[in-house]
Biopython code that builds the backbone (N, CA, C, O; Angstrom):
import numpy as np
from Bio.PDB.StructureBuilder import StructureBuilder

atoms = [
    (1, "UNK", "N", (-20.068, 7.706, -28.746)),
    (1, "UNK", "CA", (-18.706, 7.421, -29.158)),
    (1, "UNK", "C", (-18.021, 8.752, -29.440)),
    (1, "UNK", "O", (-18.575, 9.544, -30.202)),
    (2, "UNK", "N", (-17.001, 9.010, -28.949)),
    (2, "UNK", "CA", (-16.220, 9.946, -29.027)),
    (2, "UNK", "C", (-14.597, 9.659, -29.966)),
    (2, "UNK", "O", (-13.762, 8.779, -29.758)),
    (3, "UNK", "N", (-14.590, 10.596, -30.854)),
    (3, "UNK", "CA", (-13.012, 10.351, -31.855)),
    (3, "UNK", "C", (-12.263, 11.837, -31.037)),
    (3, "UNK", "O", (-12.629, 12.692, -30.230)),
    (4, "UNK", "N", (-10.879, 11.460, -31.910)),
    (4, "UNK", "CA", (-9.932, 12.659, -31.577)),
    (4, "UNK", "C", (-9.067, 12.402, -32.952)),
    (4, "UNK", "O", (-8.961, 11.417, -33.683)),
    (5, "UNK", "N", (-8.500, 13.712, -32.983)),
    (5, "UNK", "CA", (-7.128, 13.551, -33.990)),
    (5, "UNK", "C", (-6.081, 13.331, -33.807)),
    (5, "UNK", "O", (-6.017, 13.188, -32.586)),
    (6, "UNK", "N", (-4.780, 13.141, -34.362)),
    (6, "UNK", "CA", (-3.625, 12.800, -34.190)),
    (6, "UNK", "C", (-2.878, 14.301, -34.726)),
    (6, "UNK", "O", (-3.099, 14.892, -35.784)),
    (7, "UNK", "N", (-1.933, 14.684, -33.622)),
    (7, "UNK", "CA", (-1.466, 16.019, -34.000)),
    (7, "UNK", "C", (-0.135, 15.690, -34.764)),
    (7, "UNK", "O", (0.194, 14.533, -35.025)),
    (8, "UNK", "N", (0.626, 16.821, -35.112)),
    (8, "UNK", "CA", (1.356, 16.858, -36.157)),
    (8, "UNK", "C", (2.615, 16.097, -35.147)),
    (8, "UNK", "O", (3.369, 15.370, -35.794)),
    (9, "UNK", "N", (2.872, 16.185, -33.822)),
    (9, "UNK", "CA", (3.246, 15.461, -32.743)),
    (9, "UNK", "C", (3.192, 14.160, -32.299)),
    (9, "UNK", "O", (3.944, 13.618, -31.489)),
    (10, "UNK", "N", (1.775, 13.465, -33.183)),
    (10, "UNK", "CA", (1.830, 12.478, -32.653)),
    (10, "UNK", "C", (0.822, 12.389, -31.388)),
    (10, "UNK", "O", (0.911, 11.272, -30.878)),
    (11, "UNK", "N", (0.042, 13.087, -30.834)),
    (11, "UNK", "CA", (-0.155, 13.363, -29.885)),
    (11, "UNK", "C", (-1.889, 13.053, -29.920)),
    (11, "UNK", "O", (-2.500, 13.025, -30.989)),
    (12, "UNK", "N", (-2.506, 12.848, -28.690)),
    (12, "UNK", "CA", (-3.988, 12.536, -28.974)),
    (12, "UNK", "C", (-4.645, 13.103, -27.529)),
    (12, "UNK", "O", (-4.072, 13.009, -26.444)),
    (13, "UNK", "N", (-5.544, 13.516, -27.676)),
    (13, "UNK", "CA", (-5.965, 14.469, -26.685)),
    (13, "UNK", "C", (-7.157, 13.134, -26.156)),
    (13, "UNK", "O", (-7.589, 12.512, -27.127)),
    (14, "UNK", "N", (-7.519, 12.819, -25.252)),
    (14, "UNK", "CA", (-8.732, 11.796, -24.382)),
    (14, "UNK", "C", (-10.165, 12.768, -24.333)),
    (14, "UNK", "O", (-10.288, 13.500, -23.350)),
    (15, "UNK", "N", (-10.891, 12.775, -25.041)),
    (15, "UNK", "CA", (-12.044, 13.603, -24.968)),
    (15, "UNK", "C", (-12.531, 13.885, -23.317)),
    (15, "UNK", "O", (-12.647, 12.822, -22.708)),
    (16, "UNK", "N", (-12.771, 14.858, -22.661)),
    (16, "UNK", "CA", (-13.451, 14.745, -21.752)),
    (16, "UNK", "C", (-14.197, 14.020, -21.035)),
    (16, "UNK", "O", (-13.810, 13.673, -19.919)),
    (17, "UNK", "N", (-15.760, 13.535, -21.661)),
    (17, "UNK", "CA", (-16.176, 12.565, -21.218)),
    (17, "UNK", "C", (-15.649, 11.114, -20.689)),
    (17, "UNK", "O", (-15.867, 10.471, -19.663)),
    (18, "UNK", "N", (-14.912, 10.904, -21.772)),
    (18, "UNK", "CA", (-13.879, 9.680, -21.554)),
    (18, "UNK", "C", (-13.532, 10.219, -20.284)),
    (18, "UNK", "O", (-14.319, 9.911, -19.389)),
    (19, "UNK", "N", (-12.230, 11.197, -19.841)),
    (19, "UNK", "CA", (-11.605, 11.009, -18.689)),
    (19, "UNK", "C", (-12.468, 11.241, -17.313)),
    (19, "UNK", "O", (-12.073, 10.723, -16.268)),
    (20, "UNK", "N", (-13.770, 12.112, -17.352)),
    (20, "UNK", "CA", (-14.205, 11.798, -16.755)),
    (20, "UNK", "C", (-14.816, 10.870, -15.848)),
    (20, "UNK", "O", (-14.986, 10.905, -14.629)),
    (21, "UNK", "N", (-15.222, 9.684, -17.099)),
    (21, "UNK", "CA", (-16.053, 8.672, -16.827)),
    (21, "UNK", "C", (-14.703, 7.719, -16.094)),
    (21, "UNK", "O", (-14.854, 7.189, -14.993)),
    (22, "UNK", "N", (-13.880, 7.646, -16.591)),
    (22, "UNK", "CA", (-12.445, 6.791, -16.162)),
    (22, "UNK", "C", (-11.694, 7.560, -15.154)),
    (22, "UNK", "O", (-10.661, 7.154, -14.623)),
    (23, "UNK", "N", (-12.234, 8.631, -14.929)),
    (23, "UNK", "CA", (-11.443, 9.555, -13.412)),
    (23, "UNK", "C", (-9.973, 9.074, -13.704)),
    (23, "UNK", "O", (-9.263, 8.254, -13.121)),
    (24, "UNK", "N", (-9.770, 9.836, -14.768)),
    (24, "UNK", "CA", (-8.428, 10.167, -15.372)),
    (24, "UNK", "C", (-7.588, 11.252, -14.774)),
    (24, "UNK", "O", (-8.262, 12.138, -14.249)),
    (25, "UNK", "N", (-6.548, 11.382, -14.728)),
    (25, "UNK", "CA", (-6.113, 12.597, -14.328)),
    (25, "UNK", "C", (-4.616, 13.204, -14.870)),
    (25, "UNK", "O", (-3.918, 12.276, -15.279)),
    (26, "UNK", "N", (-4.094, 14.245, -14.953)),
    (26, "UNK", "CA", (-3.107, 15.073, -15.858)),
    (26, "UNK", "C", (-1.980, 14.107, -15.113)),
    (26, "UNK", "O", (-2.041, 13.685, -13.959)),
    (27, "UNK", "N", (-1.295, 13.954, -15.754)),
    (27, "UNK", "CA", (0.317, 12.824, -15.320)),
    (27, "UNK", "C", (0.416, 11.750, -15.644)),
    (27, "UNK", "O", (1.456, 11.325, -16.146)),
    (28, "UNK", "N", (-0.786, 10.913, -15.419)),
    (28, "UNK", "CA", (-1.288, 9.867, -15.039)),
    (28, "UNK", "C", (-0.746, 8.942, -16.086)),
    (28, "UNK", "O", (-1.181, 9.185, -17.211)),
    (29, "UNK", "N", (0.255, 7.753, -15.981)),
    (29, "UNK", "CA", (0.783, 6.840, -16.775)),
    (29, "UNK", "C", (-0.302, 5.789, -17.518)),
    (29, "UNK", "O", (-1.179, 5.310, -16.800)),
    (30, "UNK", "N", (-0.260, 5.412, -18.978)),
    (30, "UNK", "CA", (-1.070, 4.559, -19.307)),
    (30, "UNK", "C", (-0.353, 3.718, -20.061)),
    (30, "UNK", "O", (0.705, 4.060, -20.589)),
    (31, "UNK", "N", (-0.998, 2.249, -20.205)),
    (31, "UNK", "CA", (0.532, 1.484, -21.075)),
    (31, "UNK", "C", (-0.190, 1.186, -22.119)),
    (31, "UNK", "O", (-1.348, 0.816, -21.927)),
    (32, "UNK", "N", (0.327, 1.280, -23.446)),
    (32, "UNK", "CA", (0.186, 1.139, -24.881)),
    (32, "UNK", "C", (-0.028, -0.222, -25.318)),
    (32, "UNK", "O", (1.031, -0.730, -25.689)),
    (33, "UNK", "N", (-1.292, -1.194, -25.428)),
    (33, "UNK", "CA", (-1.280, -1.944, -26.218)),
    (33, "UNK", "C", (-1.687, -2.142, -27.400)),
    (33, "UNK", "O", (-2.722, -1.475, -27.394)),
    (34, "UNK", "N", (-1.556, -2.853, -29.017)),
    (34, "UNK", "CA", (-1.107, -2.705, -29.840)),
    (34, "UNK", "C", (-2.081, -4.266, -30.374)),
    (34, "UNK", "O", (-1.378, -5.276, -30.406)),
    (35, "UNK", "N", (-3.302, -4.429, -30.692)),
    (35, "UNK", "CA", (-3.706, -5.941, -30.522)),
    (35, "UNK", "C", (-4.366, -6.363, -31.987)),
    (35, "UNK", "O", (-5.416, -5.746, -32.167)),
    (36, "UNK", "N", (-4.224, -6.735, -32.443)),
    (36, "UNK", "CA", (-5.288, -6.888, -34.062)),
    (36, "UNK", "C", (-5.427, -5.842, -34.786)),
    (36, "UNK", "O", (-6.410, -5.884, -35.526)),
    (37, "UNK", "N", (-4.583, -4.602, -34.859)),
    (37, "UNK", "CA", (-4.185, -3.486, -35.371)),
    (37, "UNK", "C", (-4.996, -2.374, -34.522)),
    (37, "UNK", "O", (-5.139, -1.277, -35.061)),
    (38, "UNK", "N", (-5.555, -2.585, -33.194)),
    (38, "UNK", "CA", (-6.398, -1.750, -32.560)),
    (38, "UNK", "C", (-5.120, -1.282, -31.656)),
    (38, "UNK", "O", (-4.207, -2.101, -31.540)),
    (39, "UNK", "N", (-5.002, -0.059, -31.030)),
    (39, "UNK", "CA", (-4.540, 0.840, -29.955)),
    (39, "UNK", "C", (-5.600, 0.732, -28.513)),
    (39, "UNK", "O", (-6.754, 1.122, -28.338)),
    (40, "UNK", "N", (-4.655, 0.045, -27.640)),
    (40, "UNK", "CA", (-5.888, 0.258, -26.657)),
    (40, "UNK", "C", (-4.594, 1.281, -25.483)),
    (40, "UNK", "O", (-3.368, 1.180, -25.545)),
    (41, "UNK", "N", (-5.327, 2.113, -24.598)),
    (41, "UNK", "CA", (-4.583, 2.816, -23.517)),
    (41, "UNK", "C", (-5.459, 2.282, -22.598)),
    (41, "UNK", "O", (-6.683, 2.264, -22.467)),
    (42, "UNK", "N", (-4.217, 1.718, -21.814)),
    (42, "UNK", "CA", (-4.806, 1.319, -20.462)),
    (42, "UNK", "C", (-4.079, 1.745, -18.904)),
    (42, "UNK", "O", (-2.985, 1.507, -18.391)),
    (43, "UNK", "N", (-5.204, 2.435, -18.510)),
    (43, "UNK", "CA", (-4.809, 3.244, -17.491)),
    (43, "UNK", "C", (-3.832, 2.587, -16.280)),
    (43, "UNK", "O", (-4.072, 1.438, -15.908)),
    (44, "UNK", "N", (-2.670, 3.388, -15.648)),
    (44, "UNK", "CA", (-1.429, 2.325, -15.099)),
    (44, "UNK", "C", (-2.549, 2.790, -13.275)),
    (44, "UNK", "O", (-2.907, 3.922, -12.949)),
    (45, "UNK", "N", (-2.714, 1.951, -12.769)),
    (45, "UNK", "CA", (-3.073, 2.087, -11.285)),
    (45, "UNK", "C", (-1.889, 1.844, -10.120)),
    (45, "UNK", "O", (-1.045, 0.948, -10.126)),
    (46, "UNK", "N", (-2.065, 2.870, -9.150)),
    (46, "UNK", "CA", (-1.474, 2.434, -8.095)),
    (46, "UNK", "C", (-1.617, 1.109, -7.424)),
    (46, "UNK", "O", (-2.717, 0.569, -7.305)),
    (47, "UNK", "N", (-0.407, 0.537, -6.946)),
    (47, "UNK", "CA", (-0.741, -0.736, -5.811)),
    (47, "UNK", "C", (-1.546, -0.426, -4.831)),
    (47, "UNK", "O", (-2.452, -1.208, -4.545)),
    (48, "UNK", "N", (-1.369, 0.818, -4.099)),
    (48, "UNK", "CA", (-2.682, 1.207, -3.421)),
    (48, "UNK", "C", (-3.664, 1.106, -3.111)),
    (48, "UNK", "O", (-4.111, 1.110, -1.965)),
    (49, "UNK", "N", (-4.509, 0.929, -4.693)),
    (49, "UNK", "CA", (-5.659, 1.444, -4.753)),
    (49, "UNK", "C", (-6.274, -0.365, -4.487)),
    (49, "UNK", "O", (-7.440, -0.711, -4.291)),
    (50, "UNK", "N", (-5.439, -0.961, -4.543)),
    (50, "UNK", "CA", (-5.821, -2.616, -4.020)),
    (50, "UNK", "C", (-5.724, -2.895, -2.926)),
    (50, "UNK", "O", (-6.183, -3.965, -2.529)),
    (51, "UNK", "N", (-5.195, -2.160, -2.220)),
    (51, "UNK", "CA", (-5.493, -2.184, -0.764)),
    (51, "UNK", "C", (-6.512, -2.785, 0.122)),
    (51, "UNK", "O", (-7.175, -1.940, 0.722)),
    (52, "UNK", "N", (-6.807, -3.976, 0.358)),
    (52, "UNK", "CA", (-7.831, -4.642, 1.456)),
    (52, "UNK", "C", (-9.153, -4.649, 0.139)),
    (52, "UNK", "O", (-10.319, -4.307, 0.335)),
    (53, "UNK", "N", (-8.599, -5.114, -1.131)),
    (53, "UNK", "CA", (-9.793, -5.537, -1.596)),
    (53, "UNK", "C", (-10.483, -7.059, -1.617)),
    (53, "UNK", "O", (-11.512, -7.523, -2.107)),
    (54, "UNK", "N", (-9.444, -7.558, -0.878)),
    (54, "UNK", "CA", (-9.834, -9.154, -0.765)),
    (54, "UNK", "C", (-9.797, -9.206, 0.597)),
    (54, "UNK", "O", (-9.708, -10.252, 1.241)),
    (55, "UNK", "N", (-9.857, -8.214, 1.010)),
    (55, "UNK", "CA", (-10.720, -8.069, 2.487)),
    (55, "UNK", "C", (-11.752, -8.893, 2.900)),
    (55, "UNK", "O", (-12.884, -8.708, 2.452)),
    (56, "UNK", "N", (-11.417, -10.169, 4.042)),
    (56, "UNK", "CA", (-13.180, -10.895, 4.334)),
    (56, "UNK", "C", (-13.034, -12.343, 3.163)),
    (56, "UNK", "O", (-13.822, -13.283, 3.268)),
    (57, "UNK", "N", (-12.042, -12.330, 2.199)),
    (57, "UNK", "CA", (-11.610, -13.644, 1.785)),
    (57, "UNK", "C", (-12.077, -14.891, 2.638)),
    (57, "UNK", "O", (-12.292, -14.752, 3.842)),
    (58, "UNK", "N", (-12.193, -15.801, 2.166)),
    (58, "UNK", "CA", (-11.888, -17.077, 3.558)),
    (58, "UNK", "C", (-10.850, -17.705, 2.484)),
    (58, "UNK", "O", (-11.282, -18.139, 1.417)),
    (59, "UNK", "N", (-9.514, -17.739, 2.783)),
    (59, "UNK", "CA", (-8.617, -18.166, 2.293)),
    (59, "UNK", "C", (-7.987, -19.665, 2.535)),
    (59, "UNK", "O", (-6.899, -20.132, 2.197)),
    (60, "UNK", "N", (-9.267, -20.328, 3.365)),
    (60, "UNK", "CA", (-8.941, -22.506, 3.476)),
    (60, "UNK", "C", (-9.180, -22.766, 2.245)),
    (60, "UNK", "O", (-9.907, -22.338, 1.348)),
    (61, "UNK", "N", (-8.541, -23.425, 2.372)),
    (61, "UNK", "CA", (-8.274, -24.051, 1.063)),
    (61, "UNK", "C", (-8.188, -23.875, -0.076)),
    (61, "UNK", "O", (-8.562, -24.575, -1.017)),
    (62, "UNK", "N", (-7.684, -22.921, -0.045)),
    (62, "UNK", "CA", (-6.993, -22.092, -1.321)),
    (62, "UNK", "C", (-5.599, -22.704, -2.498)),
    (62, "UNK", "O", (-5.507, -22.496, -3.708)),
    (63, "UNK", "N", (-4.652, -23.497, -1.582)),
    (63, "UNK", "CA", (-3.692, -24.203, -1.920)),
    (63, "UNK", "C", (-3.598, -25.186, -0.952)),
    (63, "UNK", "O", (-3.886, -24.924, 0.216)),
    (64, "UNK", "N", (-3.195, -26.395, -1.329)),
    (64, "UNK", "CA", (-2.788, -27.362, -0.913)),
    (64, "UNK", "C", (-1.377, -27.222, 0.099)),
    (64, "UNK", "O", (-0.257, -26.875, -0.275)),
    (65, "UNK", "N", (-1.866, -27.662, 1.699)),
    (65, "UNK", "CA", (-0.362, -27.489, 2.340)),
    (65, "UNK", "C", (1.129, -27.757, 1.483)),
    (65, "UNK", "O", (1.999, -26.887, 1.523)),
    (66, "UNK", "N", (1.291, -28.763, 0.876)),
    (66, "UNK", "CA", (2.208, -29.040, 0.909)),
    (66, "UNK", "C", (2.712, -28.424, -0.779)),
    (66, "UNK", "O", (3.647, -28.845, -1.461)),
    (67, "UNK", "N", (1.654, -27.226, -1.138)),
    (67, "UNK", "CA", (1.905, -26.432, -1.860)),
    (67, "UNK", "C", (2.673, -25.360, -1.505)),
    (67, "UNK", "O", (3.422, -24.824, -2.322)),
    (68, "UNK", "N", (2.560, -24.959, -0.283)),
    (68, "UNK", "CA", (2.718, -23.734, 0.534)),
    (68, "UNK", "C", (4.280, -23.413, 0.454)),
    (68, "UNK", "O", (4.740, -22.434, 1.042)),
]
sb = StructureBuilder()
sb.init_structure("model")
sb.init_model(0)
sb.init_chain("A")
sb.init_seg("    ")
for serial, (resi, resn, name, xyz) in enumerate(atoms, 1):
    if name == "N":
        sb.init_residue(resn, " ", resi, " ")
    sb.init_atom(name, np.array(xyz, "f"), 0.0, 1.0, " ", f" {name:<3s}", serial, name[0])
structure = sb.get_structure()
């Protein structure tokens, strides 16, 4: 388990390991949630990176025609 501090900014640095392990990178948008008084950062992904992951689906009968 890895901690960090809160700078006089406001500011919180992601320990290394962390961004490593999460192949984090400098820019990189994350969105702030706020849940049972916990802070979670959750990393924002490209549409991209979903690209042909439901690749090989068999998509019959998935919805009802007259859902369509």
């Amino acid at each position: 388990m890895s901690t960090t501090t809160i700078s006089p900014k406001y500011q919180v640095v992601i320990p290394k390991e962390v961004r490593e392990k999460l192949h984090l990178k400098s820019g990189q948008r994350m969105t702030v949630v706020v849940k049972g008084g916990v802070v979670h950062l959750i990393p924002e992904k490209s549409l991209h990176i979903f690209r042909g992951f439901l690749k090989g689906m068999d998509t019959k009968d998935v919805r009802e025609d007259e859902d369509r």
